[in-house]
N, C-alpha and C positions, 0 to 999 in steps of 0.2 A: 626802375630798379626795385629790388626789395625791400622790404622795410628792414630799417636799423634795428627794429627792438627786434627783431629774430634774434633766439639764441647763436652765436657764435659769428653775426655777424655785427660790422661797429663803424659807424664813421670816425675821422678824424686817429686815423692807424698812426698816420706818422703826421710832422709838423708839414704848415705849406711853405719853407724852405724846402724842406726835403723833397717834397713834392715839385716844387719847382725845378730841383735839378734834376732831379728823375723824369721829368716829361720833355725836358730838355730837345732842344734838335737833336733828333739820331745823328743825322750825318753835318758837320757844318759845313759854312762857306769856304770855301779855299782862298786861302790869300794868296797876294797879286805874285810872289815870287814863287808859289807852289802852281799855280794857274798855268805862268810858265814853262816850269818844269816836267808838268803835266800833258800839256800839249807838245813840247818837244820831243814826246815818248811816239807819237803817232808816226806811222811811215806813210801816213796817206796814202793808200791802196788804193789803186786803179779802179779793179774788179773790187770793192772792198765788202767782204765777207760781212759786217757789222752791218752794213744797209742794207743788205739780203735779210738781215736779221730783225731789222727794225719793222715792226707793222705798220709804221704812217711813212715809211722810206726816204726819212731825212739822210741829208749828204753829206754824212758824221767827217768824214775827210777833209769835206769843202769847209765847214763850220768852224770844228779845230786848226784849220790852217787860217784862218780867217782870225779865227783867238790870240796865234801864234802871230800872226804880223801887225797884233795891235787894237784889232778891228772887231770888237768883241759885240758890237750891237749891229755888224753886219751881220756877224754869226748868229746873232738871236732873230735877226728877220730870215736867215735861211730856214733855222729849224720852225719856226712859225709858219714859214709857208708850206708846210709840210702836216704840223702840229700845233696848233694856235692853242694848246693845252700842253707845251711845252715844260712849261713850267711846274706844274704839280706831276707830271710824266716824271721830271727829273728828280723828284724827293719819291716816287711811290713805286716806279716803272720797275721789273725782277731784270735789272742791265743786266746782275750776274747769270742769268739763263737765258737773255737775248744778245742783244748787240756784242756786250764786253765778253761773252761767252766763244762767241764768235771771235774776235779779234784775233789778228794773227800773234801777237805778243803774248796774249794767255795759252795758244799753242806751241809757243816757241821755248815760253820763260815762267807760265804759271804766273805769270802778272799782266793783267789787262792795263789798254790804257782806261782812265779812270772816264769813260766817254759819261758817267749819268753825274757825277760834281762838273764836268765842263759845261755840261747843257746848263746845269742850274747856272752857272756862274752867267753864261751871256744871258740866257733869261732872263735872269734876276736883275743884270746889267740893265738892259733895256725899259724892263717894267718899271725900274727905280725912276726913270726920267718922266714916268704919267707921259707916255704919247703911244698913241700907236702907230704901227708900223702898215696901215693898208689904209686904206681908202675907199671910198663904196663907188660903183658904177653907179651911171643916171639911173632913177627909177624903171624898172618893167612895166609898173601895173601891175606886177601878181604879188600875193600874197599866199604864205604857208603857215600854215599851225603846228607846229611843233610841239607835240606832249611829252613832257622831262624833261626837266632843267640841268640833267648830270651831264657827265662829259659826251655821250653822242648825241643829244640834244641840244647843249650848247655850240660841240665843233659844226653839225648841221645849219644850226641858226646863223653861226657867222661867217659862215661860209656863203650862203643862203644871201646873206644880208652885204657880203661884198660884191656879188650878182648883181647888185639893184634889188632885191626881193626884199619886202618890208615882211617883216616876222613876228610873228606874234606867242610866244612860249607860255604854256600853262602848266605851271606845275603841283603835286598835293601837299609838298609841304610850303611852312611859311618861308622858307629859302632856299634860294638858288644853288644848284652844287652839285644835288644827288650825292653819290658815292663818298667826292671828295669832301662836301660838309659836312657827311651824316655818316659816313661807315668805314674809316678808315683811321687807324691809331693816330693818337692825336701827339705824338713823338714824331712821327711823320710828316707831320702838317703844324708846323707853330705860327703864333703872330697872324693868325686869319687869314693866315696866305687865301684859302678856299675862295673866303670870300671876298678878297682884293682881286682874284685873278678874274673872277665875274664881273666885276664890276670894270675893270682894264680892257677885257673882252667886248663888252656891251657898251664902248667909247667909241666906237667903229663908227653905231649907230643905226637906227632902223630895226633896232629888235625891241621889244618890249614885253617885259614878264609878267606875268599874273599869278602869285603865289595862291594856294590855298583852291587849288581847280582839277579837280579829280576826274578822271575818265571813269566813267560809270557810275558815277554822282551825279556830278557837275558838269558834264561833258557825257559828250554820246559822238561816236563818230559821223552819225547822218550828219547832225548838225554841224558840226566842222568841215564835213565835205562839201555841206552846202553854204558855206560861208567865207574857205578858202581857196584857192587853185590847186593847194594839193596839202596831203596831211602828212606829218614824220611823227611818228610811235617811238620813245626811250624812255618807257615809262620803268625800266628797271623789272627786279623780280620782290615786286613785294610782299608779300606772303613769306612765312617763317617754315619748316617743316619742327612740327612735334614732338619730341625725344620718346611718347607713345611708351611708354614704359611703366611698371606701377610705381604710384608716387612720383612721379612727373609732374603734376599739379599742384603739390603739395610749396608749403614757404619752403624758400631759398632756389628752387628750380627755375629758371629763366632762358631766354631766348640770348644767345651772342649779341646780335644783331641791336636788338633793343640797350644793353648794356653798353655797346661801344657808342651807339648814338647820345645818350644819356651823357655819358664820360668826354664825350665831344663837344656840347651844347652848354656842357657847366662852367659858369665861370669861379666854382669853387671847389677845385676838387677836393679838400678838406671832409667836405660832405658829404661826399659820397661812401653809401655803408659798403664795407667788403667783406667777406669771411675771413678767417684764419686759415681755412681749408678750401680751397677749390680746387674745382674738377671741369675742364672743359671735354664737350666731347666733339670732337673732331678733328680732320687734317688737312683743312684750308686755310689761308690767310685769315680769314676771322679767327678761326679757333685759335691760329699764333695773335694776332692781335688782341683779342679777350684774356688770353695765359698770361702775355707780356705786363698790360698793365691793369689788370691784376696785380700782379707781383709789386711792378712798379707803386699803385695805390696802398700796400704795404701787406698783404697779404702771405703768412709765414711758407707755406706750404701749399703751390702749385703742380698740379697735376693735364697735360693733355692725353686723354685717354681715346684711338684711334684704334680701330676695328680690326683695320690691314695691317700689312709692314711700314716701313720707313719708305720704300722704295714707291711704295705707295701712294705717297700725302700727295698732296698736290701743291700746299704749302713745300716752296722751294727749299733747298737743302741750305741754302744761305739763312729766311725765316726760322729754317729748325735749331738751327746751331746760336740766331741770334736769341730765340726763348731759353734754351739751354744756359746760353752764355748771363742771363736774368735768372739764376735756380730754376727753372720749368724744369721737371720731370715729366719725358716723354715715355710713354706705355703706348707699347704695340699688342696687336695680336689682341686686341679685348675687347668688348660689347657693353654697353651696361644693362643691366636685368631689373634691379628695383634701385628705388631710394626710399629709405625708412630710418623711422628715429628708434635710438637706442637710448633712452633716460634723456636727458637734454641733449645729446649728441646723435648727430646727421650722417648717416652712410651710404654709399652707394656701393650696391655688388657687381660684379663686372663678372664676364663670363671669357675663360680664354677663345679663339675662335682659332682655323685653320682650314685649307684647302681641303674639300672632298668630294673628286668626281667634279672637279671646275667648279665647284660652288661652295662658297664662303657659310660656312657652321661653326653653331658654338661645340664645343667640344665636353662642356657638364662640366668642366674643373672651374669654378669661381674662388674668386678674392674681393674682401670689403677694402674701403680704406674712407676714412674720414671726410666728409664733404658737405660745411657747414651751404655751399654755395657751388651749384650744379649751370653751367655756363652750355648750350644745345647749340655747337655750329653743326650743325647737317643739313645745312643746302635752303635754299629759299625757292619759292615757285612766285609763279607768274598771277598777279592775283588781278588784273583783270585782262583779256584781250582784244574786246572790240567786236567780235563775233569775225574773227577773222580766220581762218585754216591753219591749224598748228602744226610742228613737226616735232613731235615727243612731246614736251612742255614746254613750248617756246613756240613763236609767231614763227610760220614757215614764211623763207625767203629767197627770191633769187636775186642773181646779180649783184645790184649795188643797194640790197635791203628791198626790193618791191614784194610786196605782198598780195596775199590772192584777189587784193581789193583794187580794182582799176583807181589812180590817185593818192593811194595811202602807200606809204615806204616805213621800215622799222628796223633797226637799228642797236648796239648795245647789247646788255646783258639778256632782254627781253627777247632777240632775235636767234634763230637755230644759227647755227655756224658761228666759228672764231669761239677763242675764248676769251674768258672774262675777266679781261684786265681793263684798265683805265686806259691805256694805249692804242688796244682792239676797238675800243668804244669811239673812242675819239677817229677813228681812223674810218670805221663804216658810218659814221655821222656826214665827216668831210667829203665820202666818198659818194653817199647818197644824195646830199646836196648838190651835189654835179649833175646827177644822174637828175634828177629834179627839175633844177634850172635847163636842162636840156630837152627835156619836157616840154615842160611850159613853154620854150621858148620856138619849139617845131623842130627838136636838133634831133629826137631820139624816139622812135615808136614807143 
């Protein structure tokens, strides 16, 4: 992060009570009599709309009814067999634009049933008893190398590893998680859930990790091809894109990315310096994530400043309202052009933009506004690939993640198709690993 002696920015804004309650669980657990009444809102739908909905196609119906008659750690080995990243799915997953979107109760009455607090609830249920729920098949004999630790690299691995496939995961940071330990609001994720659910995960058995093992460092694909039966690629999109702007380099300008990691990994957030002013640029889930706590860190005056409309963002309409509902001020329709100092005070100019002839311009009308601390979510790339065939900036891929490489599959953020949720991720991990094992085993050209 930046340094504190910057003018205008400081650590230690607000006390760490305050801070404590502010980082707080977004959503809590449901207690046992709301749990209830929760589940008796479902009509268990035959054809049911909500599994249509779900990208790892758990059987929302069979689970909640399973809750409903008691059986709440049946329901967590249903949704596992499905999602064995269940569990952080149910604190991060956008339910209000997938499954609960779908549900016939939010077309009927504008109230879903609450299907992402019931996942947590059996989840939580089950993982609280330390056992898992599978079992490994007798050994193959084959082994896979799996690079990324995040959730399509893990759901690959233990999927992989209930096969009988002994796995071997290398990942570049010193922990296991990707996404969920490294890039995701830490109001989302309390109590190290990230890293309990690896560790609960990796009880199955037959996986083993190796932190600190980079592909294109530390790793080269020849040599894992020649050393595995076949290779799975989730290495994420590491690389930041630039805000390229003047004064972009300058103190207080930084990457989302790097700030929400930082804010994740601290066990004090007292310490962490903030501005009085910030300014994110962007309209994804990071950029609402960086806005949020920001604010939350105690920052007086938050700004998201996003290019396009509202209709736009990609960040869900549930995300925009939940920064809103934190002071965030959202700005549409604007660019930014410079950031410069004005005496000891930081600005950033912004440019209005609009449609012309289909294509997005700025329009010459600019406004400054105060920005001791400049926050750049515009998108991450792929920073390495393997010397593999890409499709745009991403590993091209068919089927169940195979790549132009006879034995390598890829998966995840990293991979062209689906998008980039922790859900998509998990779900072409599980799916690859099929396709994998089928492989190997003579099942599948």
């Amino acid at each position: 992060m930046t340094s504190p002696m910057t003018p205008g920015i400081a650590a230690e804004r607000l006390s760490n009570k305050a801070l404590a309650k502010n980082f707080a669980d977004l959503h809590r657990s449901l207690e046992p009599h709301e749990v209830r009444v929760a589940a008796d809102r479902c009509y268990f739908c035959h054809d049911a709309p909500c599994v249509t909905a779900c990208p790892t196609d758990i059987d929302i119906p069979l689970f909640i009814r399973q809750i409903s008659t008691g059986t709440s750690e049946a329901a967590a080995k249903t949704i596992f067999d499905m999602n064995i990243l269940g569990g952080m799915c149910a604190r991060v997953c956008p339910t209000e634009e997938l499954c609960e979107q779908a549900c016939v109760r939010e077309v009927s009455e504008g109230k879903a049933v609450e299907i992402g607090r019931l996942q947590r609830h059996a989840t939580d249920t089950l993982m609280a008893k330390n056992t898992h729920p599978f079992s490994r098949a007798a050994f193959t004999g084959k082994t896979v190398a799996v690079v990324g630790a995040g959730p399509a690299g893990l759901s690959c691995a233990h999927r992989l590893a209930m096969q009988g496939i002994d796995v071997t995961v290398f990942d570049a940071r010193p922990k296991a998680g990707g996404l969920n330990e490294y890039g995701i609001a830490a109001y989302k994720s309390t109590n190290d859930f990230a890293a309990k659910e690896v560790d609960w995960l990796l009880s199955i058995g037959g996986i083993a990790i190796e932190n600190n093992k980079e592909l294109g460092r530390d790793l080269t694909l020849d040599d894992l091809s020649a050393d595995f039966d076949a290779v799975f690629l989730s290495v994420g999109l590491g690389g930041v894109n630039a805000l390229g702007i003047p004064g972009h380099e300058g103190t207080g300008v930084t990457d989302a990315v790097g700030f929400i990691e930082t804010l994740r990994q601290s066990s004090d957030l007292a310490s962490l310096p903030i501005g009085r002013n910030v300014v994110v640029i962007g309209g994804g889930m990071t950029a609402v994530d960086a806005a949020v706590q920001s604010k939350l860190l105690g920052a007086e005056q938050v700004t998201i400043a996003y290019r396009r409309g509202r209709e736009a963002m990609s960040a869900s309409r549930y995300e925009q309202d939940l920064a809103a509902s934190h002071g965030v001020k959202l700005m549409f329709n604007v660019q930014p052009n410079k950031v410069e100092a004005e005496g000891e005070n930081t600005v950033l100019e912004l440019e209005y933009t609009a449609m012309k002839d289909g294509k997005l311009t700025g329009t010459g009308e600019t406004l400054s506004i105060a920005a001791d601390q400049v926050f750049a979510a515009i998108g991450q790339t792929l920073a390495t690939d393997g010397g593999l065939t890409l499709e745009g900036r991403k590993i091209a891929v068919t089927g169940a993640g195979r790549t132009s490489r006879e034995g390598v599959w890829a998966g995840g953020d990293c991979a062209s198709g689906g998008d980039d949720l922790t859900v998509t991720a998990v779900a072409e991990g599980r799916d690859a690993a099929m396709d994998i094992h089928a492989t190997l085993m003579g099942g599948a050209n």
